[in-house]
ROLO-454733 format. One record per residue (C-alpha): residue in three letters; y, z, x. Coordinates in Angstrom, 3 decimals. Example, Ala and Ser with C-alpha at 12.3 -4.5 7.8 and 13.67 -1.06 7.14 Angstrom:
BEGIN
[site "ALA", [-4.500, 7.800, 12.300]]
[site "SER", [-1.060, 7.140, 13.670]]
END
This chain:
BEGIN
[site "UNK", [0.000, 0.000, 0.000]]
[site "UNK", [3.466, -0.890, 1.525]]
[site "UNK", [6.880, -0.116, 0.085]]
[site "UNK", [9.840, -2.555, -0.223]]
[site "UNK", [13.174, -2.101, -0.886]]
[site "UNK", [15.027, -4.678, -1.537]]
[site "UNK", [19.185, -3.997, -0.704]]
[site "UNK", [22.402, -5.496, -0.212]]
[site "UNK", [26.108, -3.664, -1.064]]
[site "UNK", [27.493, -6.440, -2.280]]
[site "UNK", [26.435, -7.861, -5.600]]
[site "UNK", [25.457, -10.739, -7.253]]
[site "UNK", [23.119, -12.193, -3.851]]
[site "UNK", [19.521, -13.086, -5.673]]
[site "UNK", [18.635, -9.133, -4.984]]
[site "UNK", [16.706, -8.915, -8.344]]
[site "UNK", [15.741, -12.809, -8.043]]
[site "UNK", [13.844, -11.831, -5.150]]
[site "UNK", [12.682, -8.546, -5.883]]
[site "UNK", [10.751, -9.950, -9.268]]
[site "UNK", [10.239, -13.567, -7.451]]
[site "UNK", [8.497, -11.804, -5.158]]
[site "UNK", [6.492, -9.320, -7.252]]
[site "UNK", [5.112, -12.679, -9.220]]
[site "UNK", [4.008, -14.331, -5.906]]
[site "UNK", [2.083, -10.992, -4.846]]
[site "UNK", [0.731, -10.751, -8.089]]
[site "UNK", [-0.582, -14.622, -8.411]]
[site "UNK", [-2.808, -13.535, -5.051]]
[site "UNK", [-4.678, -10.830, -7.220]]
[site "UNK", [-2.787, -7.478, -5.766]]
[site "UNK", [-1.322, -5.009, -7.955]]
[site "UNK", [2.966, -4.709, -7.734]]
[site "UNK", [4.629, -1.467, -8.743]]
[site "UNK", [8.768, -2.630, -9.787]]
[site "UNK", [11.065, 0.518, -9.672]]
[site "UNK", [14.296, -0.398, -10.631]]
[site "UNK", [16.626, 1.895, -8.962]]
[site "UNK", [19.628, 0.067, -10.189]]
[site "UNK", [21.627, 1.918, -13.138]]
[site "UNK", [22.559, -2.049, -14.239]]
[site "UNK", [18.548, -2.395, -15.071]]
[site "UNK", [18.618, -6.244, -13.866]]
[site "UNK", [14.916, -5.862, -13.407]]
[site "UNK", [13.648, -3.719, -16.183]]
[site "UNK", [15.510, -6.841, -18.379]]
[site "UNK", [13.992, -9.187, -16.507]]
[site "UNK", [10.231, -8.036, -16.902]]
[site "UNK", [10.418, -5.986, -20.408]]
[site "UNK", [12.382, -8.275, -22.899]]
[site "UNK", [12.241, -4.640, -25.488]]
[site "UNK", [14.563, -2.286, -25.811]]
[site "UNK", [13.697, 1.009, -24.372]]
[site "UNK", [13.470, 4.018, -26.858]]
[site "UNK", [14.191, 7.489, -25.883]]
[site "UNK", [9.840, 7.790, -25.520]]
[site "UNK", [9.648, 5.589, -22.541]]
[site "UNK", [10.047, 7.460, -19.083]]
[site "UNK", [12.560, 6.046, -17.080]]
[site "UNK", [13.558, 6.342, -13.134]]
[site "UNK", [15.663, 9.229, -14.051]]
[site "UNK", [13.594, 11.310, -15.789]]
[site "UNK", [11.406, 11.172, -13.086]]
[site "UNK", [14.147, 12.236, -10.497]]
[site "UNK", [15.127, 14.395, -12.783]]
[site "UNK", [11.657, 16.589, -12.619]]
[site "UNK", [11.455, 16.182, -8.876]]
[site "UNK", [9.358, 19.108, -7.620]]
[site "UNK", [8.036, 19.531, -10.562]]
[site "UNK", [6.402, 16.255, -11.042]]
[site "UNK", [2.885, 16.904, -10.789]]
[site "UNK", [0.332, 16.073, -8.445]]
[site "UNK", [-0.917, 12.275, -9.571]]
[site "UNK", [1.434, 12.169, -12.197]]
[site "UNK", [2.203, 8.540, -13.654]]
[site "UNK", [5.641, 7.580, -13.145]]
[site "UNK", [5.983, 5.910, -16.722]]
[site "UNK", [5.135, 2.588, -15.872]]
[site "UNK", [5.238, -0.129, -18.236]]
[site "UNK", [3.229, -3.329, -17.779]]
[site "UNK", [5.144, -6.502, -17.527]]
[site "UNK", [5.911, -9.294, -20.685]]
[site "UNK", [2.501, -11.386, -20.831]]
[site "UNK", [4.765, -14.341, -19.114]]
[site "UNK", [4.746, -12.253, -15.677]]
[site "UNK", [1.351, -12.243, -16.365]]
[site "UNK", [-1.781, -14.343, -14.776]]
[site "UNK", [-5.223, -14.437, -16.297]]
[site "UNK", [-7.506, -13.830, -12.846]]
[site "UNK", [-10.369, -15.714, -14.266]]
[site "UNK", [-8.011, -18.787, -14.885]]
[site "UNK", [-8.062, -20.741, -11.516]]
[site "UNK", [-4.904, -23.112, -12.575]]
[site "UNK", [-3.527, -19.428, -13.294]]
[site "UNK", [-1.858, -20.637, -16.083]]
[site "UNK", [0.154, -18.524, -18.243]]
[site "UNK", [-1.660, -16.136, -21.081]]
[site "UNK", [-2.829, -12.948, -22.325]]
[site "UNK", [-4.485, -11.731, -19.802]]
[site "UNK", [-4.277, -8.423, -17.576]]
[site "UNK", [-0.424, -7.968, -15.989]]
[site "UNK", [-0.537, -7.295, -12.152]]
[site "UNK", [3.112, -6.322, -12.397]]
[site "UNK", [4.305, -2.546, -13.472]]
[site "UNK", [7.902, -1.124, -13.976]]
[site "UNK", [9.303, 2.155, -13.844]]
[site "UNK", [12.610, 0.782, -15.686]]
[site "UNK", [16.108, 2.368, -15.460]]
[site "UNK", [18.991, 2.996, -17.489]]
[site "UNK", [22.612, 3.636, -17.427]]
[site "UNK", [20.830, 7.637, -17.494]]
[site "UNK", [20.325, 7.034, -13.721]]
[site "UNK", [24.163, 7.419, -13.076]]
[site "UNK", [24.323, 10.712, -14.105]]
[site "UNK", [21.278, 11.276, -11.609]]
[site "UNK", [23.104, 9.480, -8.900]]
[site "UNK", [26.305, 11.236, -9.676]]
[site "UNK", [24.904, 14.830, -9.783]]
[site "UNK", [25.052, 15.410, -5.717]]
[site "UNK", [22.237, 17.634, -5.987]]
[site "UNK", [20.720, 18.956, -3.299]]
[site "UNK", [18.038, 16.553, -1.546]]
[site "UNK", [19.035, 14.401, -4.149]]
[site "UNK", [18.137, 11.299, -1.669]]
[site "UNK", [14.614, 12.950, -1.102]]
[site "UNK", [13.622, 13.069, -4.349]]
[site "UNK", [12.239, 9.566, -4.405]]
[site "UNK", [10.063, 10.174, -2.004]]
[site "UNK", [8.677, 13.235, -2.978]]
[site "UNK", [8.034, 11.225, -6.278]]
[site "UNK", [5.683, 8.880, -4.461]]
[site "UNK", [3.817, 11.137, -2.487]]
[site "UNK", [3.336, 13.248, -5.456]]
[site "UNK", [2.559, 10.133, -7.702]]
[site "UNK", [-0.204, 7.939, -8.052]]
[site "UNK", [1.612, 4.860, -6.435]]
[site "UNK", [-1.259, 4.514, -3.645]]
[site "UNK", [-3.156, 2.525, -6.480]]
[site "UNK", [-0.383, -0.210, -6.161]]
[site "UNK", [-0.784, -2.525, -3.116]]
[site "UNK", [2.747, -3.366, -3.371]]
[site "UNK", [5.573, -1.488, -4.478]]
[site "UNK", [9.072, -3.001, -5.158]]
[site "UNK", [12.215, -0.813, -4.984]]
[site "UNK", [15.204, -3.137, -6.605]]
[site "UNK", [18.176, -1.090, -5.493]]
[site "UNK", [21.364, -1.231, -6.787]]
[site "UNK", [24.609, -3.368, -5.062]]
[site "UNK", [26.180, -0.678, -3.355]]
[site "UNK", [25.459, 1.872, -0.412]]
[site "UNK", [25.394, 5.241, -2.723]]
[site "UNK", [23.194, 8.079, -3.236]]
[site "UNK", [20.171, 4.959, -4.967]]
[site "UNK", [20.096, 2.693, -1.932]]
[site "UNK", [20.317, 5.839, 0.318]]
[site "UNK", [17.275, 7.076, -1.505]]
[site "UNK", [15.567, 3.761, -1.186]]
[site "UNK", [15.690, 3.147, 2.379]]
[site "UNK", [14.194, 7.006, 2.278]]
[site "UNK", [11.316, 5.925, 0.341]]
[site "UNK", [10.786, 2.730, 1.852]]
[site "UNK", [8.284, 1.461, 4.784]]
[site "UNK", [9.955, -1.924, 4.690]]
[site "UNK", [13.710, -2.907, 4.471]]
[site "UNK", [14.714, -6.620, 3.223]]
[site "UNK", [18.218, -7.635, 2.604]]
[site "UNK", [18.584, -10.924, 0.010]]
[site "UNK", [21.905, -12.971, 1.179]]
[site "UNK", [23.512, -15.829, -0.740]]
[site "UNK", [25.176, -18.384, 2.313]]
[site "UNK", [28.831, -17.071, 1.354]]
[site "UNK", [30.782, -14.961, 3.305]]
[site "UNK", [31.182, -11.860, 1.345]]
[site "UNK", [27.655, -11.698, 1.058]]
[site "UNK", [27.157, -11.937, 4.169]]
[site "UNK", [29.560, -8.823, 5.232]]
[site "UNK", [27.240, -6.996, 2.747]]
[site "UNK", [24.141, -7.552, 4.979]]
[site "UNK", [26.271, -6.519, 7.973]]
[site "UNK", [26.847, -2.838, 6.124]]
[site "UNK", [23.307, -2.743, 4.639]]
[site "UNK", [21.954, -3.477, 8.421]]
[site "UNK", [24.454, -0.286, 9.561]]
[site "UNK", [23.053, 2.313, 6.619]]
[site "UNK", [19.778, 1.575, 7.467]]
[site "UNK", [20.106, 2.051, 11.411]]
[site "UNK", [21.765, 5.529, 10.510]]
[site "UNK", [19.094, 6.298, 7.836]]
[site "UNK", [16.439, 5.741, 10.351]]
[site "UNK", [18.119, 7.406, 13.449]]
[site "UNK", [19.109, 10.582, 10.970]]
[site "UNK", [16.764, 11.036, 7.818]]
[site "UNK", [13.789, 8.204, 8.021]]
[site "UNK", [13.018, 7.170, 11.591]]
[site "UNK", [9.756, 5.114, 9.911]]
[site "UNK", [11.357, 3.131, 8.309]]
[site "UNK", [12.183, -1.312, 9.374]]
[site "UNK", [14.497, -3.116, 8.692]]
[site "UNK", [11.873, -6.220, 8.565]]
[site "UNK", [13.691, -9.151, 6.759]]
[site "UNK", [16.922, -10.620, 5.780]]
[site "UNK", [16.513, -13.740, 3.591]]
[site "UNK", [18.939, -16.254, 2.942]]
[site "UNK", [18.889, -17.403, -0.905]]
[site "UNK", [19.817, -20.274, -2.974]]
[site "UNK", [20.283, -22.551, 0.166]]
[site "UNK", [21.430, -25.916, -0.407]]
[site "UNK", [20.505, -27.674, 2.828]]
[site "UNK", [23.196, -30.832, 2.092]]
[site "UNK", [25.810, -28.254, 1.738]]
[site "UNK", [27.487, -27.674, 5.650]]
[site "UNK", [28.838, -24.121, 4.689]]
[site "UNK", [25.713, -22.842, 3.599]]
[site "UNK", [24.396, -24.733, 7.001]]
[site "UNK", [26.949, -22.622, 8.933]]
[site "UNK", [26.239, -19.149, 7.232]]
[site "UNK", [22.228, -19.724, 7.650]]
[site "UNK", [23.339, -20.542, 11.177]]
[site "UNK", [25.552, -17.290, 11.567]]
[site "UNK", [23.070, -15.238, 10.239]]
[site "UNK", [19.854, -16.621, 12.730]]
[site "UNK", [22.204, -16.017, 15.780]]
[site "UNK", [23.652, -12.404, 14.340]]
[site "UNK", [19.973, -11.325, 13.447]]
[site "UNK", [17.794, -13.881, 15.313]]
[site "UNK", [13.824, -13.346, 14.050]]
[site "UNK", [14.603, -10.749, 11.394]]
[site "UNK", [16.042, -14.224, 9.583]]
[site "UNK", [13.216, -15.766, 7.025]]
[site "UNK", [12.824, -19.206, 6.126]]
[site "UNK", [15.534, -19.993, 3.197]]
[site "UNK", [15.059, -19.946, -0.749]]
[site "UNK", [16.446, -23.263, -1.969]]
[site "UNK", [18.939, -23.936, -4.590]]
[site "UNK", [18.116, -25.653, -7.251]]
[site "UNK", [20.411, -26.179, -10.343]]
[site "UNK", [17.981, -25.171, -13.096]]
[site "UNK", [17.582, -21.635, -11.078]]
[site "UNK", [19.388, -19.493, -13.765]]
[site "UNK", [17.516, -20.815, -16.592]]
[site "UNK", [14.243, -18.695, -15.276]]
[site "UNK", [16.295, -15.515, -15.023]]
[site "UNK", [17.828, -16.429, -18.551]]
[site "UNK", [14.528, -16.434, -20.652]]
[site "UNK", [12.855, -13.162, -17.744]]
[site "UNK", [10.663, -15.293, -16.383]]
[site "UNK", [9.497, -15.824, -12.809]]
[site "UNK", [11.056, -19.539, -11.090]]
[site "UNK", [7.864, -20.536, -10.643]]
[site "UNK", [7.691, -21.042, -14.795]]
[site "UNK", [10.824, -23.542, -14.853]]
[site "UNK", [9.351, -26.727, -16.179]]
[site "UNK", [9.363, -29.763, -13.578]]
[site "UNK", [10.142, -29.997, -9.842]]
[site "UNK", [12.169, -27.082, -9.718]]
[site "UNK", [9.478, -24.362, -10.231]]
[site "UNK", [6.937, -25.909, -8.153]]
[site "UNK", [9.484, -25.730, -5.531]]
[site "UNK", [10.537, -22.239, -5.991]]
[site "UNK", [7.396, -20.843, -6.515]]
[site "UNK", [5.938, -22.268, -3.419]]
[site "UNK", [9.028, -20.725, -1.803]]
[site "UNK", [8.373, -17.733, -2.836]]
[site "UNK", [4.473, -17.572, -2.138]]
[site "UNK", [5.796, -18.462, 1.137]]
[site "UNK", [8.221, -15.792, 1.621]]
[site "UNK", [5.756, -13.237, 0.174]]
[site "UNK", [3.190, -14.666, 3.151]]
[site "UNK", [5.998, -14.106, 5.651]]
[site "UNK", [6.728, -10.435, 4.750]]
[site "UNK", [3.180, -9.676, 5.062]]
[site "UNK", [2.862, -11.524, 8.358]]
[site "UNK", [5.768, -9.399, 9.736]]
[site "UNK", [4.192, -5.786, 8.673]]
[site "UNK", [0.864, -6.936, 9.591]]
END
């Protein structure tokens, strides 16, 4: 079981994109992903549960809110994905259907700013303690989506992680966000989490005809050298899959092929770095 959290302090990069992109390619090889939104915005408990949450569903922060108390093995409240994250094993085309959902959430809501807000003691601990206490070792991926900023959330993510990747759009305010996500994480690991890598930053929706985003790929591979992945592409139909919560690969035509194959690749790389 490895840990991911997926970070950047600036906003509106493909964070969540990759995050659930990601969980779909693990999931089409047959391994298990745990998604714990740890973003008070919920972009990824919309994207993979279409319902709306009732006061009966345990979210993020009820679980941070236990903390110690949380008992040993617990469940964290996970909810299975919508059937259209999910992929019938026995179907070899793994077309969509019906079948058993590799993908789980713990969802958030707008409750986990009052969690992030309280400054309570060990507050950025409490994550942790969560998954050691929890049954998460039955996951062989977990997913932490983390919110776009460098607060008490992303703090606790980078705690709870074994693996650091930082999403980047080719733009240059983007860009200064990977440049502060790179920083918390060197100070996280030389003060609170020495275990944890920073093991990817991967530039998304890359147009390869387009010479800025040509330049910014370039600045990044000569800022961060091998930590750089190969590039998501752009494609103009992207939005539509995050539109209907669905995973790219399910846009009809060339555009899903060639995002899902990205992302199968990506989710090969990762694995190839913590191998």
């Amino acid at each position: 079981m490895t840990i991911w959290a997926v970070l950047n302090q600036k906003g509106g990069v493909g964070k969540t994109t990759a995050a659930i992109n990601l969980a779909d390619a693990w999931a089409q090889q047959g391994l298990s992903v745990l998604v714990v939104d740890v973003d008070k915005q919920a972009a990824a408990t919309c994207s993979l549960v279409a319902r709306e949450l009732t006061t009966k569903d345990l979210t993020l922060a009820d679980v941070l809110r236990v903390d110690d108390a949380l008992p040993e093995g617990a469940p964290l409240g996970e909810m299975q994905a919508d059937p259209h994250w999910c992929v019938p094993w026995s179907d070899e085309e793994k077309v969509y259907g019906d079948g058993p959902c590799a993908i789980a959430l713990v969802p958030a809501t707008l409750d986990l700013e009052d969690v992030w807000a309280s400054s309570a003691p060990g507050l950025v601990f409490r994550l942790r303690r969560a998954f050691t206490r929890a049954a998460v070792n039955a996951y062989d991926r977990v997913i932490l989506d983390g919110p776009p900023d460098l607060g008490p959330g992303a703090v606790s993510a980078v705690v709870a992680a074994d693996h650091v990747i930082i999403p980047t759009r080719p733009e240059r305010m983007s860009m200064q966000g990977v440049a502060r996500t790179v920083e918390m994480v060197g100070l996280i690991r030389r003060d609170m989490a020495p275990n944890v890598a920073l093991t990817a930053i991967i530039p998304i929706a890359v147009d390869a005809r387009v010479s800025e985003h040509k330049a910014r790929v370039a600045e990044l591979q000569d800022a961060y050298g091998k930590l750089v992945t190969a590039s998501i592409p752009h494609r103009l139909r992207s939005d539509e899959a995050s539109g209907v919560g669905g995973p790219a690969r399910s846009l009809p035509g060339p555009a899903g092929q060639v995002l899902g194959d990205a992302y199968a690749a990506l989710a090969a790389e990762l694995d190839g770095r913590c191998a």
